[in-house]
C-alpha positions as CSV (number, residue, x, y, z in Angstrom):
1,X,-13.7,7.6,38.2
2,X,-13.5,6.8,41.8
3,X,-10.0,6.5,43.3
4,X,-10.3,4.0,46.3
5,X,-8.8,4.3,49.9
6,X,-5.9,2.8,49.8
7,X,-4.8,4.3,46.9
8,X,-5.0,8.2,48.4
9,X,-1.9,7.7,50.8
10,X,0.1,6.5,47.6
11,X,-1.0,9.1,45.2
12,X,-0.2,11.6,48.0
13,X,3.2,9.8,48.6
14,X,3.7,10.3,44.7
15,X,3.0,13.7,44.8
16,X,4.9,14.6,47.5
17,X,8.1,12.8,46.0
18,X,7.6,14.7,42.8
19,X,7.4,18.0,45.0
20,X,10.8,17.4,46.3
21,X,12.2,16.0,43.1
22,X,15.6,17.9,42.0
23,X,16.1,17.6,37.8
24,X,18.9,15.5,37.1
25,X,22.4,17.9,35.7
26,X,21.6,19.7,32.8
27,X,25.5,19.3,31.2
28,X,28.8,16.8,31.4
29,X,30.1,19.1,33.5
30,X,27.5,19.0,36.5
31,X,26.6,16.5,39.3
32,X,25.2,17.0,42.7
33,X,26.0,19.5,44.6
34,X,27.0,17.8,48.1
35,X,28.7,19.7,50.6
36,X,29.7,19.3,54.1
37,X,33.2,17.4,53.6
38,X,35.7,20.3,53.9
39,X,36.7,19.2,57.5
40,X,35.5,22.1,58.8
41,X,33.5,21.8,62.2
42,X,30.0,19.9,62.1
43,X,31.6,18.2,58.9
44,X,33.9,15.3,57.6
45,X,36.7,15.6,54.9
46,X,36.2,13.8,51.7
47,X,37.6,10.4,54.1
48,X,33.8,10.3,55.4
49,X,33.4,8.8,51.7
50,X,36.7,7.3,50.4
51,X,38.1,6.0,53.7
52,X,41.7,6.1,55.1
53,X,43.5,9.0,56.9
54,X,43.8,12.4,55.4
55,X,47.4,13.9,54.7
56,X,48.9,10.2,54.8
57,X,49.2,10.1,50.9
58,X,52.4,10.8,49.1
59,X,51.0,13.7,47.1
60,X,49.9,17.6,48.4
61,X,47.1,19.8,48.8
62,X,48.3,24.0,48.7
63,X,45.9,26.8,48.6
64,X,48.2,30.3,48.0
65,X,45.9,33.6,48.4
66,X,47.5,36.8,46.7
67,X,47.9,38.9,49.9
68,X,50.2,36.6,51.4
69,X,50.2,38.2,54.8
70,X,46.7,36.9,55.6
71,X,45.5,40.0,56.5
72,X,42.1,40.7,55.3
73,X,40.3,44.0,55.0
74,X,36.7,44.5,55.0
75,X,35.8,44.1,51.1
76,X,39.1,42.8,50.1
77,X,39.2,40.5,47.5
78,X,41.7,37.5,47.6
79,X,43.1,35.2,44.2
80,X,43.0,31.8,45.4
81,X,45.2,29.1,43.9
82,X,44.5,25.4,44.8
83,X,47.2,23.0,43.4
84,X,47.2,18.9,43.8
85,X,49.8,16.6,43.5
86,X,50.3,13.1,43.6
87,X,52.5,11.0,40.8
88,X,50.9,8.5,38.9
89,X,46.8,10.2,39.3
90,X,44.9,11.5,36.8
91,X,41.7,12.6,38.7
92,X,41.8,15.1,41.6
93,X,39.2,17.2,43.3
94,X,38.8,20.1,45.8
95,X,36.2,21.8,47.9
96,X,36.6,24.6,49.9
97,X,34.7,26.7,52.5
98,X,35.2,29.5,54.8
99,X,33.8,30.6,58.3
100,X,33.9,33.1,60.3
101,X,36.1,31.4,63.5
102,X,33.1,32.8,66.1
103,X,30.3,30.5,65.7
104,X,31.7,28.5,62.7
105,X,29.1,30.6,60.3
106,X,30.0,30.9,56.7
107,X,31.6,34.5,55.7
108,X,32.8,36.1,52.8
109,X,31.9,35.3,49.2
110,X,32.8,33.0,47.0
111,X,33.3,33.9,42.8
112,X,35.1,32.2,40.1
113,X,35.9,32.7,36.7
114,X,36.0,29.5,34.8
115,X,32.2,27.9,35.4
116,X,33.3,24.8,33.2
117,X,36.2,23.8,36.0
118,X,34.7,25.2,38.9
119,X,31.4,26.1,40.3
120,X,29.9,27.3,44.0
121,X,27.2,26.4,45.6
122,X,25.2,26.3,48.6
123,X,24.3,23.3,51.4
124,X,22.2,24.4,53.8
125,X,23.4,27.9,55.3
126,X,26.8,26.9,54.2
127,X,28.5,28.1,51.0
128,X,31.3,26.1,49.1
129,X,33.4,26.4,46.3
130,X,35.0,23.4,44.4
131,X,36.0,21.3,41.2
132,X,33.3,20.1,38.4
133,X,33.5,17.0,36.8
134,X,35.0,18.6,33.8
135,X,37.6,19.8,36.2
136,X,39.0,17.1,37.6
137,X,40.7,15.4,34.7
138,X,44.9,15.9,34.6
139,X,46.0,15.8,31.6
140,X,49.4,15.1,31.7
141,X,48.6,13.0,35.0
142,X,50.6,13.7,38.4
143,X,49.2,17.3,38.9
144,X,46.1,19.7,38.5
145,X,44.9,23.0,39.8
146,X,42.1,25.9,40.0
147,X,41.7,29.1,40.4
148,X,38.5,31.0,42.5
149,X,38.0,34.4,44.2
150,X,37.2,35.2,48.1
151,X,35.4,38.4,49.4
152,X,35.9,39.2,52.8
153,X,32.4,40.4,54.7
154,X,31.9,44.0,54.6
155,X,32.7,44.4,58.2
156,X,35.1,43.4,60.4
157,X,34.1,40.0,62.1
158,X,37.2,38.8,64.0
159,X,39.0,35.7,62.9
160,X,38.1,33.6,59.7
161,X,39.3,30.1,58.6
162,X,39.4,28.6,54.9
163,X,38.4,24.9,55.3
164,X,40.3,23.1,52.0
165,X,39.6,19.4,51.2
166,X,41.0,17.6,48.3
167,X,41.0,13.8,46.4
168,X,43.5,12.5,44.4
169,X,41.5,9.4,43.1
170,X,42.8,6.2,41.3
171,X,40.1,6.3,39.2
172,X,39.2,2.7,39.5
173,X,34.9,3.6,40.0
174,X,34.7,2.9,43.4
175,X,35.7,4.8,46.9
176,X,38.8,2.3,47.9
177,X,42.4,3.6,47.3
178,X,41.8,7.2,46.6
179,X,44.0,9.2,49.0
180,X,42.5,12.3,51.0
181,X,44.0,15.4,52.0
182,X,43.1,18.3,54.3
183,X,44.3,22.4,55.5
184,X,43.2,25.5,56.5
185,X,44.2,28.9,56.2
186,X,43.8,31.5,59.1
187,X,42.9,35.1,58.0
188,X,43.0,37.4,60.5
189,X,41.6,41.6,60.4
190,X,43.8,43.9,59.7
191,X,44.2,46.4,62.2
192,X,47.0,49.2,60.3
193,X,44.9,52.7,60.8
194,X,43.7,53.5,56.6
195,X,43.7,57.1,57.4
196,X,40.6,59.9,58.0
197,X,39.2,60.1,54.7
198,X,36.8,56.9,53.9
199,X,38.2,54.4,51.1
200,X,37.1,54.7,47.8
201,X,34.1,52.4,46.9
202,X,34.8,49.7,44.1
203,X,39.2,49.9,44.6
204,X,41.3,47.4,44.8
205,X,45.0,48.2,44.9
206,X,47.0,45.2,43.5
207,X,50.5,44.7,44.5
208,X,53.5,42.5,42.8
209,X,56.0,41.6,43.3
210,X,54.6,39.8,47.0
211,X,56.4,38.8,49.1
212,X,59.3,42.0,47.6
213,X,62.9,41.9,48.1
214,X,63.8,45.8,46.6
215,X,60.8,47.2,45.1
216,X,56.7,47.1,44.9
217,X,55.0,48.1,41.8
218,X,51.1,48.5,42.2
219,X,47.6,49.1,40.0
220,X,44.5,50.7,41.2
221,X,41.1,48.1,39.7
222,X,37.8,50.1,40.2
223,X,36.0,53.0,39.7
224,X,39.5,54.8,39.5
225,X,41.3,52.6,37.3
226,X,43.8,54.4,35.9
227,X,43.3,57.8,37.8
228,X,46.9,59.3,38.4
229,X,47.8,59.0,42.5
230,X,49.4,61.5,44.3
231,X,50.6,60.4,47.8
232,X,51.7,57.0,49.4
233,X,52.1,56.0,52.9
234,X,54.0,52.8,54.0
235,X,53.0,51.9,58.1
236,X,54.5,49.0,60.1
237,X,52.1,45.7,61.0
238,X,51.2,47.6,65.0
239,X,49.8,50.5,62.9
240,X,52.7,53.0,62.8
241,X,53.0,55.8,59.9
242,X,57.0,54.8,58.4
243,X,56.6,56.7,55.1
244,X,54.8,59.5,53.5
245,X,56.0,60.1,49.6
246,X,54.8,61.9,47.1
247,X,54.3,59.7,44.0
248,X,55.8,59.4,40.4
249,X,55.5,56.4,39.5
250,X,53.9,53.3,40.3
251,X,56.9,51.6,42.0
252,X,58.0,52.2,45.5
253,X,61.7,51.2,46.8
254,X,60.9,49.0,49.6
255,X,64.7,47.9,50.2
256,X,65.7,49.4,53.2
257,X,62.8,48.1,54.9
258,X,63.3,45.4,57.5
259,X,61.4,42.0,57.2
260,X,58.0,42.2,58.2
261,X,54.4,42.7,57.5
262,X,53.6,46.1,56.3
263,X,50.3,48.0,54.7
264,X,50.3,50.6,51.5
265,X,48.2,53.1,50.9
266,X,47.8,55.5,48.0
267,X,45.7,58.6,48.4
268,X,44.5,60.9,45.7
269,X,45.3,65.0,45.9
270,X,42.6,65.4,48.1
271,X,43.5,63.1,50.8
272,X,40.8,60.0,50.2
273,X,42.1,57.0,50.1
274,X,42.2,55.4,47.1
275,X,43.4,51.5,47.7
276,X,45.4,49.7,50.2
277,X,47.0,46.6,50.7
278,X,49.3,44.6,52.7
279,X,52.6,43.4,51.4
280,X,55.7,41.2,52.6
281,X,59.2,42.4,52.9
282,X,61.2,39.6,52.8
């Protein structure tokens, strides 16, 4: 068979289209993957789609992060909370995104644990994390929320912003009447000395209550989970040692301390450091 002239550029065209085709979701609980609507810089909020001015809604967008001083430390690993609220919605969404405030660069890695409310993804160099279809139904109405995990970069690399976006949609099919909202959340390095010996690989040292009023219990996750510690130190926000104790239990009395940012530490017999963490005295 000969295939005439004009018909090359179109089979080529077909090919080509094919090439670049993306399968459509393979479950109820995908879509496409669009990013680029955080309100971060170089990108809108989710008004670019649904119109109207972010924040002038009468419902909320919060994120809360479990080391509520905002300090991060290279490799720490912050539980995220995102709640929505707006009476008399049944459908809300989120996206979020964070870079690294010197050249706007994406930092830090996203994870989450429930893939059939949330997901991550990447557009372009930049990498999100937000709501899937199956995850944007409130049931009852007025209120919904997620949960997701963020890895600060190995390294520290100055300032970093979380870009949040969310929708609380009327659910009427189309992009009028939804109501946007918009934040961010400044995380800055944390600068407390950790001590001579290098930090454990694979710790985490979890602390509750935060913010404390009398007391701070705390739990090593890692490699040395469970492992019995031997030493704490307490040192203010400007990197001064307050406290050295020897450890019996995993609670420390935290009352007489004044209001403020502080950092924990807890060191095995040897000296290494086996977690730390920053906590508020309130």
């Amino acid at each position: 068979m000969t295939i005439k002239p004009l018909l090359v550029p179109m089979l080529a065209a077909a090919l080509l289209a094919l090439a670049n085709f993306s399968p459509p979701p393979s479950g109820p609980c995908d879509s496409p993957l669009v990013g680029g609507h955080t309100g971060a810089p170089g990108e809108t909020s989710c008004t670019g789609c649904h119109g109207g001015t972010a924040n002038t809604g009468p419902g909320s967008l919060t994120l809360t992060l479990s080391d509520t001083t905002l300090l991060y430390s290279p490799g720490e690993t912050f539980d995220a909370t995102v709640v929505m609220k707006q009476v008399g919605r049944d459908k809300f969404g989120f996206v979020g995104l964070a870079l690294k405030d010197a050249g706007n660069t994406t930092v830090g890695t996203f994870t989450i644990d429930d893939a059939v409310r949330t997901r991550t993804f990447s557009d372009g160099p930049r990498k999100y994390v937000s709501h899937t279809p199956c995850g944007a139904d409130a049931t009852p109405p007025d209120s919904l929320s997620w949960t997701f995990h963020w890895k600060a970069p190995a390294t520290n690399v100055g300032n970093i912003t979380l870009y949040l976006a969310g929708l609380a949609a009327n659910h009427n099919h189309v992009l009028s009447g939804d109501d946007t909202y918009n934040l961010t959340m400044h995380l800055v390095p944390d600068t407390i000395l950790l001590g001579a010996k290098e930090l454990v690989a694979a710790n985490r040292l979890r602390l509750w209550p935060n913010p404390a009023t009398d007391g701070v219990f705390f739990a090593i996750e890692g490699i040395n989970d469970g492992q019995t510690t031997h030493e704490a130190e307490i040192w203010s926000a400007d990197g001064r040692l307050l406290r050295r104790m020897a450890l019996a239990q995993n609670k420390l009395s935290v009352a007489d301390l004044e209001a403020g940012v502080y950092r924990l530490r807890v060191m095995a017999e040897d000296g290494t450091v086996l977690g730390h963490a920053s906590f508020v005295k309130q």
